[in-house]
C-alpha positions in Angstrom: 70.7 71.1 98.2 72.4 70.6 95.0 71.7 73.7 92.6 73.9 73.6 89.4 72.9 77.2 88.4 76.2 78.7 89.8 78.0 80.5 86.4 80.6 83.0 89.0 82.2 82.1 92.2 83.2 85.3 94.2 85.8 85.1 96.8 86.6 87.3 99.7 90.1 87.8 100.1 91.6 88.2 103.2 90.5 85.0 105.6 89.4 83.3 102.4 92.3 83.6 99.4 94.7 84.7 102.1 95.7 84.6 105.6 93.8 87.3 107.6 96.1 89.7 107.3 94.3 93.1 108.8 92.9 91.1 111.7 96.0 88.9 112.5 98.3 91.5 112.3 96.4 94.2 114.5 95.9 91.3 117.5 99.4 91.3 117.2 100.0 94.0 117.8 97.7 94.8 120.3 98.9 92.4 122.5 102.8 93.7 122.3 101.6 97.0 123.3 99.3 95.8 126.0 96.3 97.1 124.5 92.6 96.2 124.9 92.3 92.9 122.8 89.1 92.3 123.0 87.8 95.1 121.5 91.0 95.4 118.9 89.1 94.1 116.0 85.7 96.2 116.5 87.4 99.2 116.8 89.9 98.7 113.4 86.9 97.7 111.5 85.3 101.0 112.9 88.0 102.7 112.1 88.8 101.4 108.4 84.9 102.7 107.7 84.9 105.6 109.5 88.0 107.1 108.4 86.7 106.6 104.6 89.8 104.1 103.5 88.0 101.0 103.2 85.8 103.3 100.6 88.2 104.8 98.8 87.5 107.9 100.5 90.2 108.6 102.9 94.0 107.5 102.8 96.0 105.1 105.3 97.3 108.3 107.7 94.0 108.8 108.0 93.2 105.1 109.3 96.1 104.9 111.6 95.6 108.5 113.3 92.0 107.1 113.7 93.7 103.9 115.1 95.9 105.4 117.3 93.3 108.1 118.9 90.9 105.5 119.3 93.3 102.6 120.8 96.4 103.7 121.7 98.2 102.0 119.0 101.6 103.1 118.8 103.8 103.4 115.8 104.8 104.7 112.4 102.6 104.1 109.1 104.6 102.4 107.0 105.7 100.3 110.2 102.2 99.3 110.9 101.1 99.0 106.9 104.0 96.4 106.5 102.6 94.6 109.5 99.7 93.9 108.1 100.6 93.5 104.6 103.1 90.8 105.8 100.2 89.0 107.2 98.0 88.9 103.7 100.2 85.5 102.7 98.2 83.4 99.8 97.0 80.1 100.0 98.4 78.1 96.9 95.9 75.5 97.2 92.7 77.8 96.8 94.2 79.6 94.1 94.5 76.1 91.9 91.4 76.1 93.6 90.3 79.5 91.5 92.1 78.4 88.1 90.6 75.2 87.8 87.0 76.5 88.3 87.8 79.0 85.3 89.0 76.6 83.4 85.9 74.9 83.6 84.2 77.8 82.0 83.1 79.7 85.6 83.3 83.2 86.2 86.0 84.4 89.0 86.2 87.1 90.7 87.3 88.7 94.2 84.9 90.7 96.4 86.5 91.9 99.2 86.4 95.1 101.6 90.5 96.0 101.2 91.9 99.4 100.2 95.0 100.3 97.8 96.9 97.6 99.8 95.5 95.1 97.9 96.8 96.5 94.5 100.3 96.2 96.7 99.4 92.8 97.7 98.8 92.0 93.8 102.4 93.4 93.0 103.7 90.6 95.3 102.0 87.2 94.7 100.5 88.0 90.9 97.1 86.4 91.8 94.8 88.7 89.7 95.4 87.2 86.9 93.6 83.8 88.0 90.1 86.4 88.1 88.0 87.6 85.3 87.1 90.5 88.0 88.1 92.1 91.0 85.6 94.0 93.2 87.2 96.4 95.5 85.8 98.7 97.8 88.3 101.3 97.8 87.1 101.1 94.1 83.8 100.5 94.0 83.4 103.5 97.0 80.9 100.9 98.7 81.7 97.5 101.1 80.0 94.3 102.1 78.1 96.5 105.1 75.8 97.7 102.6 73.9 94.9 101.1 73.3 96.4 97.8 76.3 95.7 96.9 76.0 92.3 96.1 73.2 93.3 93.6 75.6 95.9 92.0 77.8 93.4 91.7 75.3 90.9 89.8 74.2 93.7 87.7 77.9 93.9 86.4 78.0 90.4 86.1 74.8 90.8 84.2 73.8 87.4 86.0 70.8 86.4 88.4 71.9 86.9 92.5 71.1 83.2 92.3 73.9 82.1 89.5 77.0 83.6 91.7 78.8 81.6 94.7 79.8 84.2 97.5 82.6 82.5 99.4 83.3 84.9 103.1 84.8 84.0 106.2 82.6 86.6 107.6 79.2 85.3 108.7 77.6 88.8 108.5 78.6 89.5 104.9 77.1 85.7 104.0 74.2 86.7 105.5 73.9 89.9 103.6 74.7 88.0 100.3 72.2 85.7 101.3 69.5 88.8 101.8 70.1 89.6 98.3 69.9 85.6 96.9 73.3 84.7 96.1 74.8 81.4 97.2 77.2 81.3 99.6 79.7 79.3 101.9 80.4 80.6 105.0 84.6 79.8 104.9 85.7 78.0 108.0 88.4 76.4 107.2 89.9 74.1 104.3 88.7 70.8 104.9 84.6 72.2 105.0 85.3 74.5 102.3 86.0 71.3 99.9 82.7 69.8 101.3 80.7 72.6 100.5 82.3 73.3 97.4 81.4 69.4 96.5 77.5 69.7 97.4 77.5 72.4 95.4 78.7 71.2 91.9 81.3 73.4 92.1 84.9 72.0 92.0 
């Protein structure tokens, strides 16, 4: 359904503005080292919670003793940290993507669940200057599990739920968004992204 009420368009980062870094880069390694694959991506995401990073609240030796504990993982820090930071590479066409849609007068602004790295990440490609805001977890000391935070983040905004665009390759987090009654797409992939983004008003 067309709805022309959209003023910001929030984007997750990595899987949506960039390659899925964390994910990519942990199934990587995973299989090198023989390790349980299957369960690789529950238990990191576990781990990035429960060791406090994700929130701000804990550092990255914290994470990869938690990591290494819980699976096996082998390796040092800043080994493993420049494996997945090497696996965060930006996708130039969403980020004309993101300046043209400001341009056109719309609020921009990344929402993502990342720690410090992405500050690191920000060093390298220079894409925070395309956003009026970036909402961090390791920041904001709260992630996309808890679905207030998408009100927070509209009360910041000072907008309606129902004027922002939450953009997520995740299907849980667009169904938390949804809870709280922003828009959303649910990124899959390039090509669908466009097509949403068209039914929308919003490109």
């Amino acid at each position: 359904m067309l709805n022309q009420s959209i003023k910001a368009v929030l984007f997750d980062f990595g899987g949506v503005l960039a390659e899925e870094g964390f994910y990519n880069g942990l199934m990587a390694m995973a299989r090198e080292q023989h390790l349980d694959v299957d369960n690789m991506p529950r238990d990191a995401m576990q781990a990035v919670y429960d060791s406090g990073f994700v929130l701000g609240r804990g550092s990255a030796a914290d994470f990869w003793a938690l990591m290494r504990e819980r699976t096996g993982l082998q390796g040092e820090d800043a080994v493993l940290t420049k494996r997945i930071l090497d696996g965060f590479v930006i996708r130039p066409w969403i980020m004309e993507r993101v300046r043209r849609l400001r341009e056109q007068g719309f609020i921009t602004a990344i929402l993502s669940d990342q720690t410090n790295w992405l500050d690191w990440l920000d060093e390298q490609y220079h894409f925070s200057d395309a956003f009026d805001h970036i909402f961090n977890s390791y920041y904001l000391g709260k992630g996309k599990q808890d679905p207030s935070l998408f009100t927070d983040v509209a009360a910041i905004l000072a907008l309606p739920p129902s004027d922002l665009l939450f953009v997520d390759d995740n299907a849980d987090n667009v169904a938390r968004a949804q809870s709280r009654g922003l828009q959303t797409i649910h990124y899959v992939d390039r090509d669908s992204f466009i097509v949403e983004m068209k039914k929308m008003n919003v490109n």
